[in-house]
Steps between C-alpha positions, in 0.01 A plus 500: 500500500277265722627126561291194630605188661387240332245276695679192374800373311385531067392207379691331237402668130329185341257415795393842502466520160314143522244619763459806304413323188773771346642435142838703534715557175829416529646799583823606285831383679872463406691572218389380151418584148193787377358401190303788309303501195434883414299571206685598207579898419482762710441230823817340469682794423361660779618139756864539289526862595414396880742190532788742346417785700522240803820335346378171528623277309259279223480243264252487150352175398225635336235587555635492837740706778685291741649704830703322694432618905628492846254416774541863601448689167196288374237751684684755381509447188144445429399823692757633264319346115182549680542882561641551097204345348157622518243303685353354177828394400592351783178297484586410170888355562485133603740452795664142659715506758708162533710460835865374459660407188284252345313649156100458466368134437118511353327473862648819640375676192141463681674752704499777283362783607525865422820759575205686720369222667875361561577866654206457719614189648855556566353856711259217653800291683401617841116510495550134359723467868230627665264296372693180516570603888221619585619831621167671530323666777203697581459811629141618691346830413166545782200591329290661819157628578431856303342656816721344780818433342620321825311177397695312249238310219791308334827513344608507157751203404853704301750325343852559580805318378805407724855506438721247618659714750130595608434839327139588397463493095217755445223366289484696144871356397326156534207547342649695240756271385241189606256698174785528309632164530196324456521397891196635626325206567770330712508830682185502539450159654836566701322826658170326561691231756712766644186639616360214604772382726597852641136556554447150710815558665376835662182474571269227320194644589577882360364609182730472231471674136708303219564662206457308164545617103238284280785523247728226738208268459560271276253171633203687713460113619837397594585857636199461731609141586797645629417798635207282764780291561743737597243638723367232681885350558509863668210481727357848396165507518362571135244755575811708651635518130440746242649460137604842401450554094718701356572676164142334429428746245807409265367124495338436187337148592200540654381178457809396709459769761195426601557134524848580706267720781213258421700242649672662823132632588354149474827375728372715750759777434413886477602731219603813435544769227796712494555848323157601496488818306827447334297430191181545343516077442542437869118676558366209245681200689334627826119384371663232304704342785315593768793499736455501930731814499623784289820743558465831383858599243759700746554727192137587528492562847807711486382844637188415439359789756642735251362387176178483419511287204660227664255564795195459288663181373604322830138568613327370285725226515402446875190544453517174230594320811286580713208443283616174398609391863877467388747632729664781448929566533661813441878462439794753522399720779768691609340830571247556858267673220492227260410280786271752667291520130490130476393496829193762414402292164450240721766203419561187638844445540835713407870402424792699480811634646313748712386196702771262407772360343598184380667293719657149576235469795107581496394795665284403817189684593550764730 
């Protein structure tokens, strides 16, 4: 597993959070009490079965369950209801989780939440570290020219996660669990920084691609705000930046889409599409959003010399691109013919591991 040193001591967890603008839930710690409220029937039967199949130890006050839990079992334990009730019925049961002895007074019933929501959280304990730390880097990925691929265009910005002891956290854990938890903003905005800083701290005048889901936006306006900020704080130059969109085509806003790219284009930023051709929805964003750059789906492009369907596709596709004077990126090239029939339809720029991989350092022009 690959380490890094970290460029400087963590900061401590609330001025990160702070600068960050984060809103961290407390994350579950210590020993203490689990409150449940299952529904009636076949629910609680099915949380009794669980708790005595786990020999834990409860107490009735109805309608509720009280378990009684040691610092150490209360993750357990939840992974434990969680998996013996469906997912529906584990959205259902209201969950509270008290620390220490004390029983629930009315404010901590604001707490309340549900057994699959309280599940969620107590998994979350060390992307909520993370966060409060700020133990996130980037990796770069070069995007280079399609006919010389010695000249690197830009990088792409990746997030990676750090472990105390300086091992690399790949990037679908986070973002999994970052979904799942109802994170993905803070990640989001945590990502966006990394970027930022690792970017300025290489080279400020390289082209940088940052990677941003629409469905982590929450303010287009204050996001923005930030995101200038963060920049300018930086020194990059903001015609070197490119906001990456991604999973576009699973956003059902438009309205705040198109103000979100609105925005970074007025700023002075650039913007690209990702996943071209992933989708059928993607083809409608491209007139719609009229993005500076689109990247042509690596599951598309995947032995594309071999298949003419997806050939027909991806050309056309270029040919969008060229017609509308957007440039053109073909990702996941890992084969010389994939490159050498990008290469003959006539596109801009290519990524993949053929050329590259990701890395703690940019790639420099040969």
């Amino acid at each position: 597993m690959s380490r890094i040193t970290p460029s400087a001591p963590p900061e401590p967890a609330k001025s990160i959070a702070r600068a960050l603008h984060l809103r961290l839930p407390e994350r579950l710690s210590g020993a203490g009490t689990l409150y449940l409220w299952p529904r009636p029937g076949r629910t609680s039967a099915r949380v009794l079965q669980a708790l005595a199949k786990a020999f834990r130890a409860h107490r009735e006050i109805q309608p509720c369950l009280c378990i009684a839990l040691e610092e150490s079992e209360v993750q357990v334990c939840l992974a434990e209801l969680t998996s013996a009730l469906s997912h529906l019925e584990a959205q259902e049961t209201r969950a509270l989780f008290m620390p220490g002895d004390a029983p629930p007074a009315l404010p901590d019933f604001a707490r309340m939440t549900t057994l699959h929501a309280l599940d969620v959280l107590a998994q979350s304990g060390w992307l909520l570290d993370q966060l409060a730390e700020g133990r996130f880097t980037s990796f770069f990925h070069p995007i280079v020219h399609a006919q010389d691929t010695s000249r690197v265009f830009a990088h792409e910005a990746l997030l990676r996660g750090v472990e105390r002891d300086g091992s690399i956290i790949a990037p679908q854990p986070i973002l999994d669990l970052a979904r799942e938890a109802g994170l993905l903003y803070e990640v989001d905005s945590a990502a966006c920084r990394s970027a930022i800083r690792e970017a300025a701290r290489h080279d400020p005048d390289m082209c940088v691609f940052i990677n941003f889901s629409p469905a982590a936006i929450e303010d287009p306006i204050a996001h923005l705000e930030g995101t200038v900020k963060a920049i300018e704080e930086a020194g990059l130059p903001r015609d070197r930046v490119v906001f990456e969109v991604v999973e576009a085509d699973r956003f059902a806003d438009a309205a705040l889409l198109d103000a979100v790219l609105a925005g970074y284009k007025s700023a002075g930023f650039r913007v690209a599409l990702d996943d071209l051709g992933a989708g059928w929805s993607t083809l409608n964003l491209v007139h719609r959003l009229r993005p500076d750059f689109i990247k042509l789906d690596r599951e598309l492009i995947r032995g594309v010399h071999n298949d003419p369907v997806k050939a027909l596709i991806a050309k056309k596709l270029l040919e969008i691109g060229r017609e509308l004077g957007i440039g053109t990126i073909v990702e996941g090239i890992e084969q010389p013919e994939e490159l050498r029939w990008v290469r003959d339809h006539h596109a801009d720029f290519v990524q993949g591991f053929l050329m590259g991989r990701p890395s703690q350092a940019p790639m420099a022009s040969v």
